[in-house]
SEMI-863698 format. One line per 10 residues: number of its first residue (from 1); their letters; for each residue x, y, z of N, C-alpha, C, O. Coordinates in steps of 0.001 Angstrom, whole numbers, plus 524288, in hexadecimal, padded with zeros to 5 digits. Layout:
! residues N
NUM) a) X:Y:Z:X:Y:Z:X:Y:Z:X:Y:Z; ...
This chain:
! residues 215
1) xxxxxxxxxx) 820FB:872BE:7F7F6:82245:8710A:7FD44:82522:86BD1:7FD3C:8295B:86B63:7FF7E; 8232B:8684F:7FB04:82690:8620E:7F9E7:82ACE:86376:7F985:82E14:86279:7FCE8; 82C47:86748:7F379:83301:8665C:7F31B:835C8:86909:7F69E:83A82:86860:7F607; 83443:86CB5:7FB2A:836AB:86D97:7FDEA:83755:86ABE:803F9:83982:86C9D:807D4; 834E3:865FA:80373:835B9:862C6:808A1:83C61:85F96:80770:83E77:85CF3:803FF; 83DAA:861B7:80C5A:841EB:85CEF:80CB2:843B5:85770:80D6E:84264:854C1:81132; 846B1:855EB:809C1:845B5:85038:808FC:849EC:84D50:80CB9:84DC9:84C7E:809FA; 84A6E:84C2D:80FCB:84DBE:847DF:81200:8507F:84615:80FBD:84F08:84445:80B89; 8566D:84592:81165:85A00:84301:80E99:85905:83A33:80DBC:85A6B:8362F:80B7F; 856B7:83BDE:81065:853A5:833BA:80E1A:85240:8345B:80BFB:85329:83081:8093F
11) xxxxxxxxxx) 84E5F:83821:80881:84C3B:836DA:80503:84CA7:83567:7FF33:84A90:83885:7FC32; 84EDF:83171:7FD3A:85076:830E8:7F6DA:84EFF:83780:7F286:84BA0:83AEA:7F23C; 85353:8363B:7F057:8506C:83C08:7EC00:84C76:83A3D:7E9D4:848BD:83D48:7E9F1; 84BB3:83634:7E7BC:8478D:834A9:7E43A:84181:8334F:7E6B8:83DDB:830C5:7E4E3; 8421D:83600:7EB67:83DC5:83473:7EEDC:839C5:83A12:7ECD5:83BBC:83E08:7EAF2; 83445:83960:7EDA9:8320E:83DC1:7EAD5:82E0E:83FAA:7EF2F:82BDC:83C1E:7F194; 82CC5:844E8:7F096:82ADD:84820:7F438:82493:8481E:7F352:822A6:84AEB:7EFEC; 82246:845AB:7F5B7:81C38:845BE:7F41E:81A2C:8477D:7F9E3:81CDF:84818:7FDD2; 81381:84844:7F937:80FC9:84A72:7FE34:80C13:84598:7FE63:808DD:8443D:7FB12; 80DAF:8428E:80493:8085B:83EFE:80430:8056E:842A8:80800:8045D:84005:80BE0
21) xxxxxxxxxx) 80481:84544:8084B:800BD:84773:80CF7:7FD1F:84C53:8078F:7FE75:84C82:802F1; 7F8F1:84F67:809D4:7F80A:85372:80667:7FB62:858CE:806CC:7FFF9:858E3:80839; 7F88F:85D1B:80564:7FC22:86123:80387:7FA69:86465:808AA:7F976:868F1:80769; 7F9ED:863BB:80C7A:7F7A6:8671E:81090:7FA5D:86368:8143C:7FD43:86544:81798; 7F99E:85DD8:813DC:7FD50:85BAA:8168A:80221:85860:814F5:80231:853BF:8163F; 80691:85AA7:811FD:8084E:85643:8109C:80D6E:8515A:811DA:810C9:85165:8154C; 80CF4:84F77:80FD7:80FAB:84A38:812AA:81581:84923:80E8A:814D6:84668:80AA3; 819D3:84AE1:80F62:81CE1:84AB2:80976:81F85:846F6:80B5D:820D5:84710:80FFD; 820DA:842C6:807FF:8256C:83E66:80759:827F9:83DF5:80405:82579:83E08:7FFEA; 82E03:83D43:8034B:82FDA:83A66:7FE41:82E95:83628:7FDC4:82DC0:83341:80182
31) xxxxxxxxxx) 82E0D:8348E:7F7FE:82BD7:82EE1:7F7A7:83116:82D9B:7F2EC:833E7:83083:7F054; 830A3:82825:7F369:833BC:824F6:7ED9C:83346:82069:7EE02:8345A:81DB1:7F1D2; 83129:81EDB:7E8F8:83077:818F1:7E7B3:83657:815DC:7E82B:83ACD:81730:7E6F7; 83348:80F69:7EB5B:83837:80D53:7ECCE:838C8:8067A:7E998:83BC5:802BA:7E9F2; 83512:80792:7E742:83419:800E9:7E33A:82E74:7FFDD:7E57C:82B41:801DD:7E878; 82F32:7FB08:7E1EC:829E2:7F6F8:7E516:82C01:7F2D3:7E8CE:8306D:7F0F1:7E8DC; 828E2:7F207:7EB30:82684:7F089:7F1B5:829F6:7E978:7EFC9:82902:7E625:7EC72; 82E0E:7EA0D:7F415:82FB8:7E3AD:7F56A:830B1:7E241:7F8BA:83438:7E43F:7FB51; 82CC1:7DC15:7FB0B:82E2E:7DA61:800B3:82F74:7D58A:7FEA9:82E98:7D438:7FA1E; 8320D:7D22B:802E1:833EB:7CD36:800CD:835FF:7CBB3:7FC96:834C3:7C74A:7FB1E
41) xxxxxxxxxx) 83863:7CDAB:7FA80:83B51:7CD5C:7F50D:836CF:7CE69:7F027:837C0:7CE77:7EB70; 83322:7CEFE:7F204:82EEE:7CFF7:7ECBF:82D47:7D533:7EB3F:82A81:7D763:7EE83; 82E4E:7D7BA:7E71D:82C46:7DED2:7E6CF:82595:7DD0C:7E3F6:823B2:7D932:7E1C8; 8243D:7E0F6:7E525:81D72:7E0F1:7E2B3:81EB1:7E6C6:7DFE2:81FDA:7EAD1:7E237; 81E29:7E617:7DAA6:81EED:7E97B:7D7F0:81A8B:7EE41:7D769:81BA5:7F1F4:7D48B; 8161B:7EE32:7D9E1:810C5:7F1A1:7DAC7:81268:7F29E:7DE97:80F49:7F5EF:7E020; 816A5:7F1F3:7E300:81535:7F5E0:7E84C:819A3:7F8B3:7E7C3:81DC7:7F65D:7E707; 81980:7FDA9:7E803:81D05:801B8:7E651:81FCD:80598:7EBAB:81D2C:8096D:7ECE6; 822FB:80503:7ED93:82580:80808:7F2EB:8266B:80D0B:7F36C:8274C:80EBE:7EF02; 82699:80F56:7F591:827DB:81579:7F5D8:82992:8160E:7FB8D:82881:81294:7FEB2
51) xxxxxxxxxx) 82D39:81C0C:7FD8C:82E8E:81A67:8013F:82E14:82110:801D6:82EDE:82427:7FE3D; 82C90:82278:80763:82A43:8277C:807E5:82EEE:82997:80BDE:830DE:82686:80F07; 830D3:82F94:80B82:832DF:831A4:80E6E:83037:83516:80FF6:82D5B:83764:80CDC; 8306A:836B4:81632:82E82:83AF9:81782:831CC:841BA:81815:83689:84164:81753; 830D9:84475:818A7:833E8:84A1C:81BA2:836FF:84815:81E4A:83B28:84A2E:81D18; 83808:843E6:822A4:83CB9:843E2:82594:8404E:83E85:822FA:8438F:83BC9:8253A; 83E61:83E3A:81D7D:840C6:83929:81B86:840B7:83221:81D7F:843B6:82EA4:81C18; 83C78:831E9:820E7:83A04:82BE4:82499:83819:82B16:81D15:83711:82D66:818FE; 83886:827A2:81ED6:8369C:823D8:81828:832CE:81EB3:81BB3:832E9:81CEF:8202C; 82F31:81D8A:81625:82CB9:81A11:8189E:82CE7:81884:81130:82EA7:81ABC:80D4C
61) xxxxxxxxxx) 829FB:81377:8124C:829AB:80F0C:80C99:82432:80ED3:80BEA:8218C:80F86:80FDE; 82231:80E15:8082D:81CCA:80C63:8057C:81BE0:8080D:80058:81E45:80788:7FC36; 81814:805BB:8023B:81903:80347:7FB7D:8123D:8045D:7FB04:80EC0:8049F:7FE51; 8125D:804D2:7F582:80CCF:80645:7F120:80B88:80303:7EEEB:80E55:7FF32:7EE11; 805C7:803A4:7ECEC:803D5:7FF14:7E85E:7FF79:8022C:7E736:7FDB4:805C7:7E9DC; 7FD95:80021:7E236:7F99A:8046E:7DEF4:7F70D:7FFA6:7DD4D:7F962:7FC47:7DAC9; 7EF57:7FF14:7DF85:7EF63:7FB5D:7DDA7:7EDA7:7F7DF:7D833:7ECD9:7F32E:7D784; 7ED7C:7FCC2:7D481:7EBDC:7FCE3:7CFCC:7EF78:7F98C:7CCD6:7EE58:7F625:7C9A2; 7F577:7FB8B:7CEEF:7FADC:7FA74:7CD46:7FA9D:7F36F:7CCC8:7FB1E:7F03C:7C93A; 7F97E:7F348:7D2D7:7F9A4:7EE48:7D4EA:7F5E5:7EAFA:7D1FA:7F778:7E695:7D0D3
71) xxxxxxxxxx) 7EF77:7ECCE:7D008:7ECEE:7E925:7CD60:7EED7:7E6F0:7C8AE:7EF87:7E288:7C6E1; 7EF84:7EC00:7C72E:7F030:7EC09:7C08F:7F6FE:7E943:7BE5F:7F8B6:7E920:7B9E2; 7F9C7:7E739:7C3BC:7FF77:7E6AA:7C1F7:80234:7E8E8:7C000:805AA:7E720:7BD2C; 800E4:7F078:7C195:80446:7F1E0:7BFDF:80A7A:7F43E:7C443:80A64:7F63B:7C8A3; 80EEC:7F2FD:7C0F1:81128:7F6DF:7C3D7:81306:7FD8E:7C26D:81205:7FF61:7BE18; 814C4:7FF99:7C50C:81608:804FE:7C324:81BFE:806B7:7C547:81DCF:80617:7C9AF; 81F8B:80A37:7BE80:824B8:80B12:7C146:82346:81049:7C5BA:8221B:814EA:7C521; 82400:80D06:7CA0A:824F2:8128D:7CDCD:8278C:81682:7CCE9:82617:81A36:7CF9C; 82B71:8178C:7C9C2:82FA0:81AF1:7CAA5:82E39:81F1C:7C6B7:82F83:823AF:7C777; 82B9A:81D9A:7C28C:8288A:820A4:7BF69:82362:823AE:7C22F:82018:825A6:7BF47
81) xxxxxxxxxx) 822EA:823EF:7C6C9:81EA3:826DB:7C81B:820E9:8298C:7CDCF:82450:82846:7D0F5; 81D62:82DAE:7CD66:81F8F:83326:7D1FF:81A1E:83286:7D626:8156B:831A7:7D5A1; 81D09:83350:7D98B:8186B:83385:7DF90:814A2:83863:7DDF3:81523:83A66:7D99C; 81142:83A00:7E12C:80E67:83EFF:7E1AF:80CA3:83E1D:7E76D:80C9F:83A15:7EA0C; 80B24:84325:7E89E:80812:844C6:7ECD2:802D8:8417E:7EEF3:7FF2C:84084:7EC01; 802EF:8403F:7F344:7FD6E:83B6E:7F4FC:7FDBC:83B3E:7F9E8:800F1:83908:7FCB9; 7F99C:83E18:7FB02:7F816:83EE7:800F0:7F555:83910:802CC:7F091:83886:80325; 7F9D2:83418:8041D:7F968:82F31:806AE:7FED0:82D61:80904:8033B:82D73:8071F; 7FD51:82C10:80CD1:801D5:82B18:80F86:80415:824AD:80DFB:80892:82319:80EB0; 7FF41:82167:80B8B:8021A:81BE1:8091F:80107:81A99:8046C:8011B:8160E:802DA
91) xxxxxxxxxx) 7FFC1:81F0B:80156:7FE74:81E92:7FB1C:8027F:822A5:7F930:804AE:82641:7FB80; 802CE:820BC:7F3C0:806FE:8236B:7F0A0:805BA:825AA:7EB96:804E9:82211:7E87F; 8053E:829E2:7E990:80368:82C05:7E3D4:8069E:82C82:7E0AD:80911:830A4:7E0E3; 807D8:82931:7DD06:80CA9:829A8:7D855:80A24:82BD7:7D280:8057C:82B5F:7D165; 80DD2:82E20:7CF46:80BF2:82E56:7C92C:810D2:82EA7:7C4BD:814EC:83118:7C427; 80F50:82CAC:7C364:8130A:82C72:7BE19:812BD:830E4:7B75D:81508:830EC:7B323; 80DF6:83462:7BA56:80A5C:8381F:7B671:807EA:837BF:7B31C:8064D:83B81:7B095; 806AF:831D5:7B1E8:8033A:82F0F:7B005:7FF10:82D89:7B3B5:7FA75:82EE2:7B40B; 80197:82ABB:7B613:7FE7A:82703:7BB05:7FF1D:82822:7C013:80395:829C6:7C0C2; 7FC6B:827FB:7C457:7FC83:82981:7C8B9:7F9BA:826C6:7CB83:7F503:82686:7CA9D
101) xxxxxxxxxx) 7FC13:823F6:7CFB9:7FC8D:81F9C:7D162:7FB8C:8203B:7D8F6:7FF6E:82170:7DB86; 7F767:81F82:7DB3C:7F852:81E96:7E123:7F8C3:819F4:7E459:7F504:816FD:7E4E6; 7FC71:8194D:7E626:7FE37:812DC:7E957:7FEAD:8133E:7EE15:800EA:8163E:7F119; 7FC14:80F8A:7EE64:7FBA9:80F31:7F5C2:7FEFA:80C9E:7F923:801D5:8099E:7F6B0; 7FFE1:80C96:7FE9F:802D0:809D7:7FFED:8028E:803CF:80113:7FE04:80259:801B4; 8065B:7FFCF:80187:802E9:7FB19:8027A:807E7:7F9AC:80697:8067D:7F57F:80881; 80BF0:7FABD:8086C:8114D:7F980:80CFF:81385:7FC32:80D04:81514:7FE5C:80904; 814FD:7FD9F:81252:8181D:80299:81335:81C72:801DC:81723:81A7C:7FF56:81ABB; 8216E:802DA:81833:823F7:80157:81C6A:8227C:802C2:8217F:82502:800B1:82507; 81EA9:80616:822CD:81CAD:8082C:8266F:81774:802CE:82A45:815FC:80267:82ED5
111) xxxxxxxxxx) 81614:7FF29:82444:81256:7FCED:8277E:814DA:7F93C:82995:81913:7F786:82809; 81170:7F736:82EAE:81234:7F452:8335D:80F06:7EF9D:83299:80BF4:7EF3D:82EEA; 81016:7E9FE:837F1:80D87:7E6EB:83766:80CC7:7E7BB:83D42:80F75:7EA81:84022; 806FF:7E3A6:83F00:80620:7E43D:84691:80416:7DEA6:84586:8008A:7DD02:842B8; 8080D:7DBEE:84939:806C4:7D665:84B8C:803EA:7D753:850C5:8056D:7DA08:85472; 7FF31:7D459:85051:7FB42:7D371:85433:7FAA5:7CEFD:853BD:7F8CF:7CCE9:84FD0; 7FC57:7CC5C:85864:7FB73:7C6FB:85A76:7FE47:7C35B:85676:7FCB3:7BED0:85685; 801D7:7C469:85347:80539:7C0A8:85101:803C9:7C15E:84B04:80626:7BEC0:847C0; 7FF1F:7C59E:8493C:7FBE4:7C57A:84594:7FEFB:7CC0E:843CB:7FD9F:7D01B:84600; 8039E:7CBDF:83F10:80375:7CEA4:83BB5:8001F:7D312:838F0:7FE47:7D195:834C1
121) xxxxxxxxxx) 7FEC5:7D8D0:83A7A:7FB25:7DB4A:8365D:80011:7DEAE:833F1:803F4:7E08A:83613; 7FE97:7DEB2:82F87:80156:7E1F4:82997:7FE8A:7E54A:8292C:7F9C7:7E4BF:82990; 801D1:7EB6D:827E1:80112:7EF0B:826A7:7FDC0:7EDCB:821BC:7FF7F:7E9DA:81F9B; 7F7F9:7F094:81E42:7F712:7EE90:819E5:7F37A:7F2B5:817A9:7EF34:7F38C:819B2; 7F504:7F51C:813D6:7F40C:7FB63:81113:7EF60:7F80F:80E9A:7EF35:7F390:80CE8; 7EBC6:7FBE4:80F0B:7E560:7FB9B:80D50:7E52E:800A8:80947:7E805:8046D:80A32; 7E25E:800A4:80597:7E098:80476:8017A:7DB01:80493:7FF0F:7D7FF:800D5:7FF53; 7D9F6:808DC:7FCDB:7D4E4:80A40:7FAA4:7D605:80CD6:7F65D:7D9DE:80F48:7F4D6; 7D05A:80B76:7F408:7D260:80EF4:7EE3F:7CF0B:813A8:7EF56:7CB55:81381:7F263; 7D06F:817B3:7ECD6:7CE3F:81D21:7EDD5:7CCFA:81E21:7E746:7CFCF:81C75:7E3C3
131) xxxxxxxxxx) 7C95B:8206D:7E6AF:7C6E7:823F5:7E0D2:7C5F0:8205E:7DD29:7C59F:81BC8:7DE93; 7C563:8217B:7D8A4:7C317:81DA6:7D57F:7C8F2:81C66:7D169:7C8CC:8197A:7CD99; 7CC0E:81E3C:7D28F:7D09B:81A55:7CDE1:7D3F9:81624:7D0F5:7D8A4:81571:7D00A; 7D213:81451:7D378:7D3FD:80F41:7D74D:7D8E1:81118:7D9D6:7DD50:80F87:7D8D3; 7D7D5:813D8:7DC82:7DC7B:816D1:7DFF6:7DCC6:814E7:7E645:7D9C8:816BC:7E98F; 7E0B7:8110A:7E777:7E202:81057:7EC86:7E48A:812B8:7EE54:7E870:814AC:7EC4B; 7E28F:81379:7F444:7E866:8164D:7F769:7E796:81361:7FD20:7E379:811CB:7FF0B; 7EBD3:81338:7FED2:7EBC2:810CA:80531:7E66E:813EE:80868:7E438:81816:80772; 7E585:80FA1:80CD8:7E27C:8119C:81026:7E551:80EFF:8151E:7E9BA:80D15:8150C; 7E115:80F57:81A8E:7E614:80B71:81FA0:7E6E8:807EF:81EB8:7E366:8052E:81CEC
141) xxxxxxxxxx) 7EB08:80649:81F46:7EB86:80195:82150:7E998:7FCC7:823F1:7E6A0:7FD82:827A7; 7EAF5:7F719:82275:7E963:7F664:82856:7EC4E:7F18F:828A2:7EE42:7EFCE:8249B; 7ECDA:7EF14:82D35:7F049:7E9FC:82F0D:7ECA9:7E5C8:83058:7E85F:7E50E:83265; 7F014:7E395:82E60:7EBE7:7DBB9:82CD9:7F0EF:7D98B:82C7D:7F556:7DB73:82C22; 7EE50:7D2D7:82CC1:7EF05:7D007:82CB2:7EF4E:7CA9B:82896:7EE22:7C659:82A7C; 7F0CC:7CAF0:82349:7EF34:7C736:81F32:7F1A8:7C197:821DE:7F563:7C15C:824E4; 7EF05:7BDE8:82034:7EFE2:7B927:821CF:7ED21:7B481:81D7F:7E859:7B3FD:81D7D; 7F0CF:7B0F4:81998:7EF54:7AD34:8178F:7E99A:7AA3D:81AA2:7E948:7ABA8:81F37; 7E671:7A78F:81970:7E29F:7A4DE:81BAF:7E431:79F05:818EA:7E72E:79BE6:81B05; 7E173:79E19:81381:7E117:79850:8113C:7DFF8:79A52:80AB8:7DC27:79D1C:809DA
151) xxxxxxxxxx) 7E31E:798E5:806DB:7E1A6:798E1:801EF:7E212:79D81:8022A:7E4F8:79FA0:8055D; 7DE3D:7A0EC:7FD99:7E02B:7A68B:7FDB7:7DF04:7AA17:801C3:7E0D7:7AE8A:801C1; 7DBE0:7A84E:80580:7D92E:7AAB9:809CA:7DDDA:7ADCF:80CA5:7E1FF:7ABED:80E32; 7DBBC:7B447:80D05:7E0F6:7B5A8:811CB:7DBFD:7B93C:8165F:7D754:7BA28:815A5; 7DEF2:7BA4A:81A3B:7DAFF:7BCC3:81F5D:7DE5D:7C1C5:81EB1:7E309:7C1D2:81D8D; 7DC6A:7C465:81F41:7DEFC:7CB5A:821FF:7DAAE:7CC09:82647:7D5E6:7CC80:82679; 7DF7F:7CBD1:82A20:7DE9F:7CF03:82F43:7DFE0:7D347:831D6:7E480:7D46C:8327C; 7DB6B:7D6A9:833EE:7DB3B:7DB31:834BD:7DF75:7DBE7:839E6:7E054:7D7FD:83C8D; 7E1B2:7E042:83B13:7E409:7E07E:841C6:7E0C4:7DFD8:844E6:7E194:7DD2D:848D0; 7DADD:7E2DA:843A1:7D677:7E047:847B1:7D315:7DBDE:8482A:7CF26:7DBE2:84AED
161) xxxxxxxxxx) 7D4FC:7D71C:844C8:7D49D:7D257:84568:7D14A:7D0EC:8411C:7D057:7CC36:84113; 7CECB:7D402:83CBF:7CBDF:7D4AC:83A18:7CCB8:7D14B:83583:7D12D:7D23E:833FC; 7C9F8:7CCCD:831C1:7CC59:7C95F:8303A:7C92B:7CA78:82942:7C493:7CBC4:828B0; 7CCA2:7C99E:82539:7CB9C:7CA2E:82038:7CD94:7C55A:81D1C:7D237:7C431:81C99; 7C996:7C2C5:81B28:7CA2F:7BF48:816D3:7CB49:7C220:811FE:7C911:7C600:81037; 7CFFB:7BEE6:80FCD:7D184:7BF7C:80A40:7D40D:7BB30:80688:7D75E:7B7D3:8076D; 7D11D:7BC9A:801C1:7D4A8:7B925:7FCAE:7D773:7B98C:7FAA7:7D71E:7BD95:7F810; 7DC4A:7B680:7F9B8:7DEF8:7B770:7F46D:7DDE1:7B805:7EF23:7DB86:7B44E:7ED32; 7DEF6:7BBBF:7EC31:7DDCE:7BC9D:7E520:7DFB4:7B967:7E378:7E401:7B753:7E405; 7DC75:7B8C8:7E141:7DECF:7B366:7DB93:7E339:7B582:7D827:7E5C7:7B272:7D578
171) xxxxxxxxxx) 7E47B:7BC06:7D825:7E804:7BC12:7D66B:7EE69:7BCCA:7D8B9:7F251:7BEFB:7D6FB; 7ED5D:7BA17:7DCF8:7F3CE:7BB0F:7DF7B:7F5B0:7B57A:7DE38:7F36D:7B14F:7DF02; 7FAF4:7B68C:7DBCE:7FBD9:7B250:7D8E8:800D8:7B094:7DC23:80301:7ACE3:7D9F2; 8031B:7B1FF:7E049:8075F:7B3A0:7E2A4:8074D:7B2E3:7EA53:804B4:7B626:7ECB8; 80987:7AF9A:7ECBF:8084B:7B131:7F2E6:8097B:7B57F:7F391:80DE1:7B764:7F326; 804E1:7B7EA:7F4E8:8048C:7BE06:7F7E2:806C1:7BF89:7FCD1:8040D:7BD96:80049; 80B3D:7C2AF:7FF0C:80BF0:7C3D4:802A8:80994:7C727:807D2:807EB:7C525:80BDD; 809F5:7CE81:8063E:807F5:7D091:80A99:803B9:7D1DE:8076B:80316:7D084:802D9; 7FEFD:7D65C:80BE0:7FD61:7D80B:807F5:7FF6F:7DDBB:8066A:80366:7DF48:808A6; 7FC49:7E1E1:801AA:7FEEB:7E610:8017C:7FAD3:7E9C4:8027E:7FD55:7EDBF:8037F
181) xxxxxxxxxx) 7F57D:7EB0D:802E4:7F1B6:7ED27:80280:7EC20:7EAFD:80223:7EB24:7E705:7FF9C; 7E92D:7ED3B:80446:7E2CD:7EB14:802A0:7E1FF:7F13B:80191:7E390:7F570:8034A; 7DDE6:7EED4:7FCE0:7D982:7F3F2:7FC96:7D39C:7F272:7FED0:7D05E:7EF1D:7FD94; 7D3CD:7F64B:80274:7CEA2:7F725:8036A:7C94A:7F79F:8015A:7C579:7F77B:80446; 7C8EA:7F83B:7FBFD:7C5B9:7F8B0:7F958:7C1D1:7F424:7F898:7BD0F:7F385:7F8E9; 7C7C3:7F021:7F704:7C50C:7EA52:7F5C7:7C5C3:7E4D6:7F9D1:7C39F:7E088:7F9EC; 7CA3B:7E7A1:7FD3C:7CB1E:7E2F9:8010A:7CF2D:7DFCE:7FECC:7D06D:7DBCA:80120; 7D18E:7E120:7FA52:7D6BC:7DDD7:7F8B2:7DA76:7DFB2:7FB43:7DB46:7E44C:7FC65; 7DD9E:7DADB:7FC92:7E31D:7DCC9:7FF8E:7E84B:7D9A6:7FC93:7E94B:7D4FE:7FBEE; 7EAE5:7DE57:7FB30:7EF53:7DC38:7F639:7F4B3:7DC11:7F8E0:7F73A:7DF5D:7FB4C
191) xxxxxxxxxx) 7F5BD:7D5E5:7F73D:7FA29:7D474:7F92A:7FFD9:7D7D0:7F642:7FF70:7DB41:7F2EE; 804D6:7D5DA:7F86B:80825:7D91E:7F4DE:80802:7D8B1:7EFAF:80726:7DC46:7EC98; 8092B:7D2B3:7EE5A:80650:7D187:7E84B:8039A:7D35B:7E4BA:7FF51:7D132:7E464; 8044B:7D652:7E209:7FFEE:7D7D4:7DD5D:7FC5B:7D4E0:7DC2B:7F8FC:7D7CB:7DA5E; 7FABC:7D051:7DC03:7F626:7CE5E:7D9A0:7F422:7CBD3:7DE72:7EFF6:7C9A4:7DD7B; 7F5CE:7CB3E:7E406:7F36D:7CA6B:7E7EE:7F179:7CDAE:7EBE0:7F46B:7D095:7EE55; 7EBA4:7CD65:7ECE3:7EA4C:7CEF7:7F00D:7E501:7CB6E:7F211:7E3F6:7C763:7EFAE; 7E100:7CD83:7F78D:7DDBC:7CABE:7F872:7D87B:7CB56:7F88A:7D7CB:7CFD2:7F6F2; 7D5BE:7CA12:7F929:7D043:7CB74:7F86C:7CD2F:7CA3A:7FD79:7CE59:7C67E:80045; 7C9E9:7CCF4:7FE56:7C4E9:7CC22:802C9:7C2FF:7C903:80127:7C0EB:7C92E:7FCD2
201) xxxxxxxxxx) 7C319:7C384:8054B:7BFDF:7BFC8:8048E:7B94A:7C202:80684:7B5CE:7BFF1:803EC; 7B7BD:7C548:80A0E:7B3B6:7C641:80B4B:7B389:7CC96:808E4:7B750:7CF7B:80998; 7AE8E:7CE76:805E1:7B154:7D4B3:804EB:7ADEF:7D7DE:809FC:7AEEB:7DC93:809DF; 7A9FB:7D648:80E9F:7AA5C:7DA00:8111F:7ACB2:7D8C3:81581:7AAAC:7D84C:819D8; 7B1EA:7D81E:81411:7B687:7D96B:816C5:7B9A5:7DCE0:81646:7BD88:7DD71:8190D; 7B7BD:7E0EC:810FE:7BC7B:7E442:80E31:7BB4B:7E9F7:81339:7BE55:7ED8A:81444; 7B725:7E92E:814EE:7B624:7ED2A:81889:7BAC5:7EDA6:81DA3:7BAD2:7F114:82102; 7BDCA:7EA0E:81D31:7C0F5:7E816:8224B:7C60B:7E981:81FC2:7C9C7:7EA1D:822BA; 7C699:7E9FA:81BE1:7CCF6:7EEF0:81ABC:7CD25:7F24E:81A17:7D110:7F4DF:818FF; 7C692:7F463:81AC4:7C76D:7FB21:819C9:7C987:7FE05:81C93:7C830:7FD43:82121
211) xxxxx) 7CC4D:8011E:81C19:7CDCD:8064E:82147:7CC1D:80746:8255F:7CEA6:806FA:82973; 7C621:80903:824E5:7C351:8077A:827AB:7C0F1:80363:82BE2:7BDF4:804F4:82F4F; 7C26C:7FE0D:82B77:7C0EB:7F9C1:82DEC:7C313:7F984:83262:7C7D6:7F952:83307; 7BF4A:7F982:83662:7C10D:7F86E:83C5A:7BF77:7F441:83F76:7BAF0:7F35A:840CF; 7C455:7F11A:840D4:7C266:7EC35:842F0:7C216:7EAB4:84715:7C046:7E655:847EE
């Protein structure tokens, strides 16, 4: 059924036909890797882009991060590895037939910001790890507010006014810009930077980024 869908003349040849939806329902896009992720003149060589076409050829952008990749410093040649099938609409399943790799999303051109009362909230991709080989994949979203305090101290604020103390790691060696993700698991929220991210100054606060949390 795939190779017989028609492809839109936008779509690059080198773009490749995958199913994010399941096989009862599925969801087909061309996909093709487009580099790693650069804002402000700086690329971060761990966030990896892809850019999705649909059936009527509307394209939208994504960028990925794996965060094993990200601990361990490693990077990987994208171009050496082929998409597969992955019923997620902001995670991505790659393999190289060795290795097989799922990356989540962490910016997308799709996300938005909502000023309330002069106060900035950012779109900001949340994740969990699922099974026992440290497997993240996106979960909702949600929009906050990061804000410097004093020394390493930063606040994240909720849209519903909801307020989170956090530290800087001793290992960000670098001024940190946005952020790119928190995991839910532990309450770290990782800046674009590879070796920066932040920590819960209080940990039963980690209850307040779960999916779940209603404020």
């Amino acid at each position: 059924m795939m190779d017989t869908i028609h492809k839109p003349e936008s779509v690059p040849k080198k773009a490749t036909l995958i199913n994010l939806g399941s096989n009862d329902e599925p969801i087909f896009n061309w996909v093709e890797y487009i580099g790693k992720f650069k804002t402000n003149g700086k690329i971060y060589p761990h966030i990896y882009g892809v850019k999705f076409y649909d059936r009527t050829g509307a394209v939208r952008t994504s960028y990925f991060e794996n965060l094993d990749l990200r601990n361990n410093n490693k990077d990987i040649p994208f171009e050496d590895f082929r998409f597969l099938n992955f019923p997620a609409a902001d995670d991505i399943k790659i393999t190289n037939g060795l290795d097989t790799l799922i990356l989540f999303s962490v910016t997308s051109d799709r996300d938005y910001d909502e000023v309330r009362e002069g106060v900035v909230f950012k779109d900001i991709n949340r994740v969990l790890k699922v099974g026992v080989k440290n497997k993240f994949i996106s979960t909702k979203s949600l929009q906050a507010n990061l804000k410097k305090a004093s020394g390493n101290l930063y606040v994240l604020t909720l849209k519903g006014g909801t307020k989170i103390q956090y530290k800087l790691s001793s290992s960000c060696t670098e001024p940190p810009s946005e952020l790119s993700f928190i995991n839910t698991n532990d309450g770290k929220a990782f800046f674009l930077e590879r070796t920066c991210y932040l920590e819960l100054v209080n940990k039963e606060d980690l209850m307040k980024i779960k999916p779940d949390f209603v404020e």
